[in-house]
Structures are given as C-alpha cells and as structure tokens.
N, C-alpha and C positions, 0 to 999 in steps of 0.2 A: 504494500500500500504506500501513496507516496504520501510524504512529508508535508502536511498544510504549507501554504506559502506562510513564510516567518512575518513580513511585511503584512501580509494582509490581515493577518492575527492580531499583530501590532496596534496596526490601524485602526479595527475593527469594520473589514472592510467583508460585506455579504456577496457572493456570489450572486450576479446581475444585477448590483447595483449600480448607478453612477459611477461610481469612483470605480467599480470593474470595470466596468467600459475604459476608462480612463485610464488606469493601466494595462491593458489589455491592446492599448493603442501603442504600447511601449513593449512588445512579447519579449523581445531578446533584452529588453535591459530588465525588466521583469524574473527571467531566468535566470541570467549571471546575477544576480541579485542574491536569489534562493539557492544558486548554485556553491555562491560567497559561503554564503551559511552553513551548508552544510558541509563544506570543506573545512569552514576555520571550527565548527561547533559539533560536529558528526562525523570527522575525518576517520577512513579506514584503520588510519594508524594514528597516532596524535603523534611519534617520534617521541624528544624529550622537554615537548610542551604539553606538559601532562593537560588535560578537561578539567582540572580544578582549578589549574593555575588558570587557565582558559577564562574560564569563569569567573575567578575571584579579579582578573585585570580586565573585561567586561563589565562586573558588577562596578566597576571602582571607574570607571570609564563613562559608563552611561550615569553613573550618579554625579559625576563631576559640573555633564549636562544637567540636572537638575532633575528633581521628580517627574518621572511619566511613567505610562506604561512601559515604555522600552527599558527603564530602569529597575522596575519594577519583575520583569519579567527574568533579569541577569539575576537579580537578587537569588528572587526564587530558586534557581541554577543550579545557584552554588550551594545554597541552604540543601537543596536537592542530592548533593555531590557530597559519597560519603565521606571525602577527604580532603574537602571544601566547608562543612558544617562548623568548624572551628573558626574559619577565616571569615563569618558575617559581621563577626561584633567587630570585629579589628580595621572590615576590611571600611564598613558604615561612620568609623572614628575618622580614619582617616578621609573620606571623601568629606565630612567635614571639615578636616584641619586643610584639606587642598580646596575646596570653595572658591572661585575666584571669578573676572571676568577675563574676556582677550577676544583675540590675541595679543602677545607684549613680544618685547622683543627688542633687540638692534640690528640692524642693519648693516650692512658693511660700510664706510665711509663714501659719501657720495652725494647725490641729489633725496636720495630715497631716506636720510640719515632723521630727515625735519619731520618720521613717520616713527622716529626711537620710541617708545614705550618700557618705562619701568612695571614691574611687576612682580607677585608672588615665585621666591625659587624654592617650590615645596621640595622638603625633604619628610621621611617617613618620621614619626615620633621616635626616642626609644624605646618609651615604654611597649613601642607595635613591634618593633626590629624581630625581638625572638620570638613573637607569636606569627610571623609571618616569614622569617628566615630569609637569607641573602637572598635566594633568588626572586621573590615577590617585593622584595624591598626594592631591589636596583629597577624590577621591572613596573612598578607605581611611581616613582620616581622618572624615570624614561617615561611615561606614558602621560605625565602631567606634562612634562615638557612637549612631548607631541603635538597634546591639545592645545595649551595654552601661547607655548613658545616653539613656535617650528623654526623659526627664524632664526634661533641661539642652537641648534642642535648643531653637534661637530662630533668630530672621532674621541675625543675624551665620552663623549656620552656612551660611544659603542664599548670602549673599554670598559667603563664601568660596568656594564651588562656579561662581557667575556670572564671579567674578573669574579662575577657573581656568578659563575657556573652555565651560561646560556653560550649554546652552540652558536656557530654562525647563521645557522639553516632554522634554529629557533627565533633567533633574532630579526630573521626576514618574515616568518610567520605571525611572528610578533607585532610588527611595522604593519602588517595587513589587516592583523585584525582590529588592530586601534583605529585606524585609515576607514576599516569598513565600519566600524561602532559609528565612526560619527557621519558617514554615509548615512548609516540605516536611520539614527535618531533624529535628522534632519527628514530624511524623508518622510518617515511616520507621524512626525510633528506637522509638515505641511499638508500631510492627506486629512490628519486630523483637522487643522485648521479648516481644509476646505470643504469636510463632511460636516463640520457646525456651521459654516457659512451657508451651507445649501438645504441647511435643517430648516 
C-alpha cells in the first residue's frame, strides 16, 4: 500500500478538493516531494544516520519554525522512536533556547556587506550536551546555522560535524534533510494559508 502523500496530510489536504487540483497541477514536483520523504524518513537503509537522530534534528528543525502541524507531526516521530523517546524533553528545551528570527549573517566584503545582520550563535546548553551526546549536539548546532545563518557556514562548520563522529555521506544526508524540512514547512504553511482563505 503506498504511503499517504506527507504534504497532503500536512496540509490537511482531501482528495478532490481545490487544493488537489492545485497540486495535482504540479505531479512531478508533487512526487519528488513525497519521494524527499520517504528517502530522508523511510530510507531502505538509514546508513549511520540512524531514524532517531533523523527525527530528533527534524523535531528540533521544524520547531525552530514555530508551532504547526508540521512540527507537531516530527515531535510525535520521535516520541514515537524507541530510541528517540528520551530526546523530546531535551530536544523541546532546546528549540527554545534557539528561538530566533532571520536570516543573519555577513556577507563577504563588498556591495552586498550594507545587508550584515547580527544574530543569535546558538550553541547547545550543557546541561542538554550529555542527554543528547556529540553527535546530536554538533548536529542542532549545524542545523541552526543552516536555518538561520546560511551565509556564515564555512569548512570549520563541516569539521565540527566530522569531529563529532558524522561520516561524510551523513553529513550530505544531513544538509538535505534540513534543506527539505524547510521546503516542506513552507509549503504546508502556504496550502494552509490558502485552504483558510478559500474557506
């Protein structure tokens, strides 16, 4: 049986409604969509990007966006994941203590420089560091950066990640699934938007 579209679930989007039409106009991007999904959240193999970790930098990703369903739904996830159950409370402190707006950033010297932005350089609590171990640490740390500061990311960031026990080939899997989190939560935000507009 296949796999409800994630999106449309999201959404809360009904079969032959407006909004199916409406995506339905879009099949292939549609697919790579739910194809995303199932690749970064149901992969064959996960390698050594375990489904918890999956999850709990997910959960910590879409909360950073702020309450929705789509955050809502990672939460669950992980609460879900027998080896994720420990990382809700640790992982919910933290997406508090990262809270922020953006993006910030600097720029490299130039025209573009008068667009500098200071901002939050979250780091993980101590008191979260051993409830959540090197490698969730280095990786909530890279993943704020992602979202909030793309601008300031450089090879110091990647070392931090290699030194925290994250392969190269995690590290790409990694970059994708934060890249696709804020994909999906913008999109499900603007369907929602425009399923209360048309209510």
């Amino acid at each position: 049986m296949a796999t409800k579209d994630i999106i449309d679930t999201l959404a809360g989007i009904e079969p032959g409604s407006g909004l199916d039409a409406i995506r339905a106009r879009r099949l292939q991007a549609r697919e790579n969509a739910q194809k995303s999904y199932l690749s970064l959240f149901e992969p064959i193999d996960a390698g050594d990007f375990s489904l918890a970790e999956r999850a709990a930098v997910a959960a910590f990703v879409t909360g950073l966006h702020g309450e929705s369903p789509v955050a809502a739904f990672y939460r669950e996830k992980l609460a879900a994941n027998a080896d994720g159950t420990a990382l809700v409370e640790p992982i919910q402190i933290e997406i508090g203590r990262g809270k922020t707006s953006g993006p910030y950033g600097a720029f490299p010297a130039g025209p573009l420089s008068v667009e500098n932005k200071a901002g939050l350089i979250y780091r993980v609590s101590a008191e979260r560091k051993p409830q959540l171990g090197a490698r969730l640490v280095a990786a909530l740390e890279h993943a704020h950066l992602l979202v909030f500061r793309p601008r300031d990311a450089a090879s110091a960031d990647m070392k931090a990640l290699l030194a925290a026990g994250w392969s190269t080939t995690g590290i790409v899997t990694f970059s994708q699934l934060v890249a696709f989190l804020s994909f999906q939560v913008r999109v499900v935000s603007g369907l929602r938007t425009l399923a209360a507009a048309s209510a």
